[in-house]
C-alpha atoms as one frame of an Amber mdcrd trajectory, in Angstrom:
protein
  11.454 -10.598  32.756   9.679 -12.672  35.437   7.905 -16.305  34.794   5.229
 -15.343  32.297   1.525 -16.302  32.947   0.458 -19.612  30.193  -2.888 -17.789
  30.001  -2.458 -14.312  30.021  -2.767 -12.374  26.847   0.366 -12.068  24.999
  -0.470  -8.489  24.867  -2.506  -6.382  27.299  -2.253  -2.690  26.798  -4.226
  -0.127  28.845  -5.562   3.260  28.481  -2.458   4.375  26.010  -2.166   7.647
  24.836   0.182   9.213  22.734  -0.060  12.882  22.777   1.944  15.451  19.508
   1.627  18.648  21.769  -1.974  19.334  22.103  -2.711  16.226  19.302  -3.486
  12.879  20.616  -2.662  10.179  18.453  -3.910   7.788  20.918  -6.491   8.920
  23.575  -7.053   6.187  26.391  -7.035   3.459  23.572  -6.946  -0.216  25.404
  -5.624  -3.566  23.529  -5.806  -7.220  24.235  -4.431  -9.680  22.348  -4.874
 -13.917  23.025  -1.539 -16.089  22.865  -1.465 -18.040  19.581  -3.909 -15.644
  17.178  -4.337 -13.165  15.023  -5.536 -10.255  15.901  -6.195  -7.384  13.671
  -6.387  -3.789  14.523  -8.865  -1.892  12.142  -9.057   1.831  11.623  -8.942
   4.605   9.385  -5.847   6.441   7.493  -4.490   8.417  10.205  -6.708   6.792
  13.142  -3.778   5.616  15.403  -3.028   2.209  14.626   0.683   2.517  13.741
   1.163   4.703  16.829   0.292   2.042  18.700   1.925  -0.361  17.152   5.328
   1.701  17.362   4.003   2.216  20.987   4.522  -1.448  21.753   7.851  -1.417
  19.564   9.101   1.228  21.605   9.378   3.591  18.909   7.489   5.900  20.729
   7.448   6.202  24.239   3.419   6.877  25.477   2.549   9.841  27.317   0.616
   7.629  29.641  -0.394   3.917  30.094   0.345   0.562  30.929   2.055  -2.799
  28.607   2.233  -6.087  29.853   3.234  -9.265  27.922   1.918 -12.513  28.981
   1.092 -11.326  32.675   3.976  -9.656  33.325   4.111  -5.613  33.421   7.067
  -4.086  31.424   8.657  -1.230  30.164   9.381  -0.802  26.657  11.726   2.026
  25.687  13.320   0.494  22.451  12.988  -1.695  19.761  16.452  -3.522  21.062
  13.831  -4.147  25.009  10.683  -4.840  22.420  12.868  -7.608  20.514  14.014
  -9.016  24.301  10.246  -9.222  25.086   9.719 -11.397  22.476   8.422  -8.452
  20.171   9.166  -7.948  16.355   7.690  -5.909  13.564   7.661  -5.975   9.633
   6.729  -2.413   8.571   4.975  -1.254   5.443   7.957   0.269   4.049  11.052
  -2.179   4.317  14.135  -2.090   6.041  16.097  -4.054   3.846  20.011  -3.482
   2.379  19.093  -3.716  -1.770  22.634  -5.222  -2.274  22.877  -7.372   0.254
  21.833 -10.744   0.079  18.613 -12.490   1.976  20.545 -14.044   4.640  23.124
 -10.844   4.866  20.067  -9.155   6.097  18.727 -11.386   8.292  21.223 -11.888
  10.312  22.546  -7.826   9.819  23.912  -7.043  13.547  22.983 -10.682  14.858
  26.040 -12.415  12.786  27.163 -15.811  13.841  30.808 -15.547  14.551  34.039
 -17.919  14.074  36.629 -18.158  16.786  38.830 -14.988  15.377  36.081 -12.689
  15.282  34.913 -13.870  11.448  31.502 -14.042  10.057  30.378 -17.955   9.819
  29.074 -17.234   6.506  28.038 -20.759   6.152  25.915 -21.282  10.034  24.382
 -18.167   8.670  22.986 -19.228   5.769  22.052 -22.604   7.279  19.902 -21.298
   9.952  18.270 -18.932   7.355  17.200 -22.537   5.290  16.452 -23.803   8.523
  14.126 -20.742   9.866  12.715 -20.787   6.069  11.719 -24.189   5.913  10.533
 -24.419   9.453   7.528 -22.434   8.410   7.868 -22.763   4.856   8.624 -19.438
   3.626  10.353 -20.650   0.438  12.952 -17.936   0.503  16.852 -18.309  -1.114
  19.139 -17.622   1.103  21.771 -16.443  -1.507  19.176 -14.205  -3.807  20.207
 -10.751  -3.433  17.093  -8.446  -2.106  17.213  -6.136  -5.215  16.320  -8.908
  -7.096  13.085 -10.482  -5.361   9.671  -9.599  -5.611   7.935  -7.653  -2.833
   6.610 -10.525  -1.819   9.584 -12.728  -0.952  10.923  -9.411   0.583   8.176
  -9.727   2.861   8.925 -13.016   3.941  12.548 -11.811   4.287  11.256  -9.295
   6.626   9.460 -11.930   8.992  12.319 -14.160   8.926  14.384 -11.160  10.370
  12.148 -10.955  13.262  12.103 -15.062  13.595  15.688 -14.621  13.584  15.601
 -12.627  16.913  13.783 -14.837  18.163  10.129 -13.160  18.040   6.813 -14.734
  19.691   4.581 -11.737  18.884   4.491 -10.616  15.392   3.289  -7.216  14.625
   2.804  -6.630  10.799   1.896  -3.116   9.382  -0.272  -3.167   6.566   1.164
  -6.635   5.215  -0.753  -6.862   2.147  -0.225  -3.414   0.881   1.941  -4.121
  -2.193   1.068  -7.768  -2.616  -0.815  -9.290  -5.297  -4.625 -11.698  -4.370
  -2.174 -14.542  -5.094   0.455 -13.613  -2.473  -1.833 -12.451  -0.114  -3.259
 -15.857  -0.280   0.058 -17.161   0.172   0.540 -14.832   3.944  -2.664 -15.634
   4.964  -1.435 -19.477   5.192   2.430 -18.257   6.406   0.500 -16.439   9.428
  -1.720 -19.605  10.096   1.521 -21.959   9.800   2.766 -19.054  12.747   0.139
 -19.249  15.099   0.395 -23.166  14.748   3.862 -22.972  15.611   2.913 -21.155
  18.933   3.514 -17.448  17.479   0.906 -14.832  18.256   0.220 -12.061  14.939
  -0.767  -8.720  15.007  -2.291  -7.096  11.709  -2.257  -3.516  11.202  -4.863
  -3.519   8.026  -7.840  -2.084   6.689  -8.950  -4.295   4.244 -12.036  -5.681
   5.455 -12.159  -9.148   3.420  -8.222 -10.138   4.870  -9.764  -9.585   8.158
 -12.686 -12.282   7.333 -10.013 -14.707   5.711  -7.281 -14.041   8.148  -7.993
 -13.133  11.918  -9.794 -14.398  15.116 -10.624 -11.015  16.666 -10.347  -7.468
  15.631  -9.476  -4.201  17.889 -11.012  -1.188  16.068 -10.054   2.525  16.278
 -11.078   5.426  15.268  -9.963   9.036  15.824  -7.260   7.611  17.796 -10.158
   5.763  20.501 -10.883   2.296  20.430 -14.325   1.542  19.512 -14.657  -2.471
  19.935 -13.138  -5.305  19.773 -15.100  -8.314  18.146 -14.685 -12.127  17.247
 -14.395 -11.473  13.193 -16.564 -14.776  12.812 -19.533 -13.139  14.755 -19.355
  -9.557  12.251 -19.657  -8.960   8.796 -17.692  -6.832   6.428 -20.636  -4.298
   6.401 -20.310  -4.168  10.458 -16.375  -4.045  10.568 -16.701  -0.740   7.813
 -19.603   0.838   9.657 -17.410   0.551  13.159 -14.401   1.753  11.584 -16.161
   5.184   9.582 -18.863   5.866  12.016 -21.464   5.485   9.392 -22.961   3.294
   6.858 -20.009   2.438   3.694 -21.351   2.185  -0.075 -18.816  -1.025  -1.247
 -20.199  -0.360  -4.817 -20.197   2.864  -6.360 -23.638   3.944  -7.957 -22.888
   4.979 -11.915 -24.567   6.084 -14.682 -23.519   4.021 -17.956 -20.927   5.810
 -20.183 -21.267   7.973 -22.610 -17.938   7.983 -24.692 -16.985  10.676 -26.838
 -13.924  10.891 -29.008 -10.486   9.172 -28.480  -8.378  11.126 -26.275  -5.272
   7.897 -25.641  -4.317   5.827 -28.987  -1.222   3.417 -27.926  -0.546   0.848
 -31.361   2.321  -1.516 -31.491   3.818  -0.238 -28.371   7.000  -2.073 -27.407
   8.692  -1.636 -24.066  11.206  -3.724 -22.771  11.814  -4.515 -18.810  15.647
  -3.704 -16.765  16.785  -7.423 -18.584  16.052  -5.935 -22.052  13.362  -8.516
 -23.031   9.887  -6.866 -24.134   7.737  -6.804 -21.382   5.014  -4.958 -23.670
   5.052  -6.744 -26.699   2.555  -5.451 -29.804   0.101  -3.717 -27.438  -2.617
  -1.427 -28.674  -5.638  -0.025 -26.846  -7.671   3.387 -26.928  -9.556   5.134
 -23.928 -12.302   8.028 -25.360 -13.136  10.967 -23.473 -16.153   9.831 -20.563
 -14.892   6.310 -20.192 -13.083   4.139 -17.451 -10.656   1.607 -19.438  -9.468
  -0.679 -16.677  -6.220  -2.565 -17.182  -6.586  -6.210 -14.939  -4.039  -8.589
 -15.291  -1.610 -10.258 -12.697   1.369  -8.615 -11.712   4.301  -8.488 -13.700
   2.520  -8.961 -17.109   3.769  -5.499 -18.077   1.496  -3.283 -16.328   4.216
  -1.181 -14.744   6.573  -0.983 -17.774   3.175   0.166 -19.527   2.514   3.250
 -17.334   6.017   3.790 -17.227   6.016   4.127 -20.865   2.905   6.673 -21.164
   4.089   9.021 -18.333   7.277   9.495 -19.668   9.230   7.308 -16.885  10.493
   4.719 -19.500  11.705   4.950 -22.720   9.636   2.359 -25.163  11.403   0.402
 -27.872   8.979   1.206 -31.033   5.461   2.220 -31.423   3.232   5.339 -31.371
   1.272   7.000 -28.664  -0.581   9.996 -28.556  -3.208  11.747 -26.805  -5.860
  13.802 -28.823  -3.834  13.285 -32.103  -0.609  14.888 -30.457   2.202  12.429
 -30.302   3.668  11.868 -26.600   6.153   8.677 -27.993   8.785   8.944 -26.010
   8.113  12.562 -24.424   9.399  13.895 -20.997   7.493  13.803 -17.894   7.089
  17.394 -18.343   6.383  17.550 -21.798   3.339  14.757 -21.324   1.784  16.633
 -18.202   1.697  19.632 -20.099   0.049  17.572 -23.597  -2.976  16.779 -20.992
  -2.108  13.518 -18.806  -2.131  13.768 -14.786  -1.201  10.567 -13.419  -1.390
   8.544  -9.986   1.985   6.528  -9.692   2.638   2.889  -8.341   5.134   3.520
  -5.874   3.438   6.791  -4.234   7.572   7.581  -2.711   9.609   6.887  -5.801
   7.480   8.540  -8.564   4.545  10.574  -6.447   6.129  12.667  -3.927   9.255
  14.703  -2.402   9.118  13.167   1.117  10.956  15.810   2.621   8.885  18.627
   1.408   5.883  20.055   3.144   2.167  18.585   1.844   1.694  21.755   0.797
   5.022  21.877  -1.662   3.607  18.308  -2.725   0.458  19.586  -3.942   1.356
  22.030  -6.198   4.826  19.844  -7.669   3.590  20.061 -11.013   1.907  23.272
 -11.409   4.893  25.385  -8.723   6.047  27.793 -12.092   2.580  28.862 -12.689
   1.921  32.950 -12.078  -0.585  31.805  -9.101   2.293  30.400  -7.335   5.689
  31.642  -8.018   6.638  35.338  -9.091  10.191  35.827 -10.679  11.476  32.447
  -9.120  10.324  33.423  -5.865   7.302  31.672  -4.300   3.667  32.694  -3.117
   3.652  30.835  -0.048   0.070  32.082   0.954  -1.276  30.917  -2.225   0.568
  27.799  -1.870  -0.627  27.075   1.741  -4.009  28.108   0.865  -4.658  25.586
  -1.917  -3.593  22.731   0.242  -5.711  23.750   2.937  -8.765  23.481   0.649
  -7.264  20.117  -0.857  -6.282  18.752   2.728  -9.994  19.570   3.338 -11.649
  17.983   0.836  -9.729  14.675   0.394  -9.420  14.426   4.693  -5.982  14.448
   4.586  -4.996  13.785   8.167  -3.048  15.333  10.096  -4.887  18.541   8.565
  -1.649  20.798   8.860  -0.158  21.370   5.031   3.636  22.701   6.980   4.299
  19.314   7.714   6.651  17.416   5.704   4.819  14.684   3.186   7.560  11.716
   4.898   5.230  12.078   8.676   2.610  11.442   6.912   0.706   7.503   7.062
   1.096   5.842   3.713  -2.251   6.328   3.666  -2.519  10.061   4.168   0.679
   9.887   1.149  -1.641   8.266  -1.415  -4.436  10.999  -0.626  -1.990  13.921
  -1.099  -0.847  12.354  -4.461  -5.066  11.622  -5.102  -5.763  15.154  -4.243
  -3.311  16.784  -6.326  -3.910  14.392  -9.417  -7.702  14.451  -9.905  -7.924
  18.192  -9.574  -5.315  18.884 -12.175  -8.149  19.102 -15.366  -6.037  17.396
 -17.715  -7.611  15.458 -20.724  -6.726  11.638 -19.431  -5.998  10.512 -15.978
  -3.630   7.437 -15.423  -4.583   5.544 -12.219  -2.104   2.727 -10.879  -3.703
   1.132  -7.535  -5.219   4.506  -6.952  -6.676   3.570  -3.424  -3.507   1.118
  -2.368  -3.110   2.160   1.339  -6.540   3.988   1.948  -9.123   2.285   4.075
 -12.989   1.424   2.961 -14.405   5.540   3.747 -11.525   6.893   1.682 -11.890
   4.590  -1.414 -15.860   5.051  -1.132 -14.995   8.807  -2.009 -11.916   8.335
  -4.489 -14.018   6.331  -6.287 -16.864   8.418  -6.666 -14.115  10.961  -7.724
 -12.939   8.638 -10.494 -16.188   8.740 -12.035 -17.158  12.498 -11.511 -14.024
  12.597 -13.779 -14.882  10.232 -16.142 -18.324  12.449 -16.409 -16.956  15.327
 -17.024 -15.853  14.041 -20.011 -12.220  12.985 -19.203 -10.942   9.877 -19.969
  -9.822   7.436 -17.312  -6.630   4.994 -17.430  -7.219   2.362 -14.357  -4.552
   0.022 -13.585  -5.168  -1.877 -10.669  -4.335  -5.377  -9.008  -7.728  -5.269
  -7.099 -10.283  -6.854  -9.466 -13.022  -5.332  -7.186 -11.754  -2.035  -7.860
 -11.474  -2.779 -12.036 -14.643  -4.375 -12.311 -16.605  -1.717  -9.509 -14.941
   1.377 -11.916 -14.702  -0.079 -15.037 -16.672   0.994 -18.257 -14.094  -1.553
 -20.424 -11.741  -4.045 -19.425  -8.477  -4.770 -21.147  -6.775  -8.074 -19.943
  -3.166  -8.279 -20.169  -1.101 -10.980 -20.626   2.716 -11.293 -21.398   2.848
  -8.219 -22.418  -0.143  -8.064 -24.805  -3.899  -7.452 -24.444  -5.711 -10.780
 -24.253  -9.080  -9.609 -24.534 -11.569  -6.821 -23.888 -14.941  -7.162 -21.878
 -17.559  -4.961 -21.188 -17.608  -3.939 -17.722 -21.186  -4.171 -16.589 -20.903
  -7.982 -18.214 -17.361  -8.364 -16.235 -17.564 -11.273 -13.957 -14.451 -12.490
 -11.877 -14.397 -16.471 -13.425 -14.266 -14.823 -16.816 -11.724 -12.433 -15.829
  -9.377 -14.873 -13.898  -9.673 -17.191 -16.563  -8.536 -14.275 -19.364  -5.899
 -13.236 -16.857  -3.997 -16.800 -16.456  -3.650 -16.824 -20.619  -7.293 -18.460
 -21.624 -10.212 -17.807 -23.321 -13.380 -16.317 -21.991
């Protein structure tokens, strides 16, 4: 690579496009990016950002365009030639080794070696301290990965890249799986970054991170770019409006509830986490047919071993739960779909979907034995094609082809084929965990309305959720949990985020 230019962009890519056959991913979309920022690059599920992103990877090779890196043309056919440009990338999904501990996968293919062709177990772990302290990262070395919080796996992630000695960061939807705390916490690791002379790039959608976070934002849609603004100059109204080509509702226009008889009754419930030590401890609550019971609470309070519990994914320890008077306690999977409860899972690849099988296979997972669909164990593929069409259709699934197999698709585009397929399953009480985690402002303006066409039709509505926005914008009750336990209940039209935070940390409202 020659001498680069001090004040050329660290990233200057022109008319890219990135063409799937007669698709185009990316149609003439242009990118600059200043030295020492962070930039953010705004669009809808499925509008192109990734692409580019694995365009300047080189994970994809572009079907025409031009990259250069601080002034200097280049040619980037790898992620091995992106990681000699100075290029790394933490993607939504993690490429970590479970077993293995944090600096085993940091330095993974990059080992220091002894003079007979050992590891130097002990130069590796002290330039992981030295990497982690440098820009405070606060990561163990010797903690095994399977035993971290997504969070600190994140940080893992960036420290791999640091490792290889990156000076352009390019980080896909960071803040997917992390809590308001720990997005907090990157926001000040990517400032601590650009201080330190690194340059970020933020694949996102989340409007307020882009306020908090960046100095300019690239936006695309339908695989174009539209602008590219100074985020101090724009509002969060402006940045949504850009990205959906129209004006965004942030707050969803309800009626007031009208609840009707209980349809969930959990008393006494007691689960206990993977260490065997209750991590629901005594809970009771009740959701009645037309209402919205959000769940808030900080992660890790039991939420997950909760849901886990009432789907069937997690055996409790004691207590009763049934839905309209017929017990569930305990019940399979099966067994609970089939007593009335469709559900929206927190990890959308574990628990929602068969990655390798077709969207249209996805959609009909839990209903594939009915007579509409199968005949003497063999399958109506026409029926099954046509009702994702219609589903693909209505919930903008993108791309709009239901052959293609669900593991292509953008996370987003995942959580709106799990979405589709939940919501129109009629069952008497639907369980929502992080419902829109992965969608961008124009897709959570319509799952939200969805929500509450549900709860008016008389269903009742489960919402778990680590975005207080979302509880308190859905919310007809809120249920605070706290080590395992509800601390409290508030109405949700009185809901306020002080009260809330304050019921969430273990106090009184």
């Amino acid at each position: 690579m020659e001498a680069v230019l001090t004040d050329a962009p660290a990233v200057d890519m022109r008319n890219i496009t990135m063409a799937f056959g007669s698709f185009r991913a990316n149609d003439n979309v242009c990118l600059t990016v200043s030295q020492k920022s962070i930039h953010a690059i705004l669009g809808e599920n499925g509008a192109g950002k990734s692409t580019l992103m694995n365009v300047l990877y080189g994970l994809l090779q572009p079907t025409s365009g031009s990259i250069s890196i601080k002034g200097t043309t280049v040619t980037i056919d790898s992620p091995s030639r992106a990681i000699e440009y100075g290029i790394g990338m933490v993607h939504q999904h993690f490429m970590l080794v479970p077993p293995f501990t944090v600096t085993e996968n940091i330095v993974l293919g990059r080992e220091p070696m002894e003079k007979f062709g050992m590891v130097d177990a002990k130069k590796a772990r002290k330039d992981v301290q030295a990497l982690s302290d440098r820009y405070d990262l606060k990561v163990d070395p010797d903690a095994k990965i399977e035993d971290i919080s997504v969070s600190m796996q994140q940080r893992v992630e960036i420290l791999k890249v640091l490792y290889r000695g990156a000076e352009i960061l390019i980080l896909d939807e960071p803040t997917a799986s992390l809590t308001p705390q720990e997005i907090d916490e990157l926001g000040i690791i990517m400032k601590n970054l650009v201080n330190e002379g690194k340059t970020v790039i933020i694949i996102t959608h989340k409007l307020v991170e882009i306020k908090n976070m960046a100095d300019h934002c690239t936006i695309i849609r339908a695989g174009k770019t539209i602008n590219t603004v100074k985020v101090a100059d724009v509002s969060e109204q402006d940045l949504a409006s850009m990205m959906v080509g129209r004006a965004v509702e942030f707050e969803v226009d309800k009626k007031s509830a009208v609840p009707g008889a209980e349809v969930l009754k959990v008393e006494n419930l007691v689960v206990k986490n993977y260490q065997g030590h209750p991590a629901v401890n005594g809970l009771s609550l009740s959701v009645r047919a037309g209402e919205i019971v959000g769940i808030a609470g900080v992660d890790g309070n039991g939420q997950s071993e909760l849901v886990e519990a009432l789907t069937g994914l997690r055996k409790a320890a004691s207590g009763k739960i049934s839905v309209e008077g017929r017990d569930i306690f305990n019940k399979s999977p099966r067994m609970i779909f089939e007593t009335g409860v469709s559900s929206i899972p927190e990890d959308r690849q574990k628990h929602g979907l068969v990655l390798e099988l077709s969207v249209a296979e996805n959609m009909v997972l839990q209903k594939i034995q009915e007579k509409e669909y199968s005949k003497r164990g063999f399958l109506r593929n026409k029926a099954i094609v046509s009702h994702a069409l219609k589903l693909i259709e209505k919930f903008d699934v993108r791309p709009a082809r239901s052959e293609v197999p669900t593991a292509s698709l953008s996370g987003g585009n995942q959580q709106k084929v799990i979405i589709a397929r939940e919501v129109t399953n009629n069952k008497d009480l639907l369980i929502c965990v992080n419902p829109t985690r992965g969608l961008d402002v124009g897709a959570i303006e319509y799952v939200h309305r969805y929500i509450v066409a549900q709860r008016d039709a008389g269903k009742a509505v489960l919402l778990v959720s680590f975005e207080l926005s979302e509880i308190m914008n859905l919310s007809d009750r809120i249920d605070v949990m706290f080590r395992g336990q509800i601390a409290g209940s508030v109405n949700g039209a009185e809901a306020d985020q002080g009260k809330l935070g304050l019921m969430m940390a273990g106090g009184r409202a």
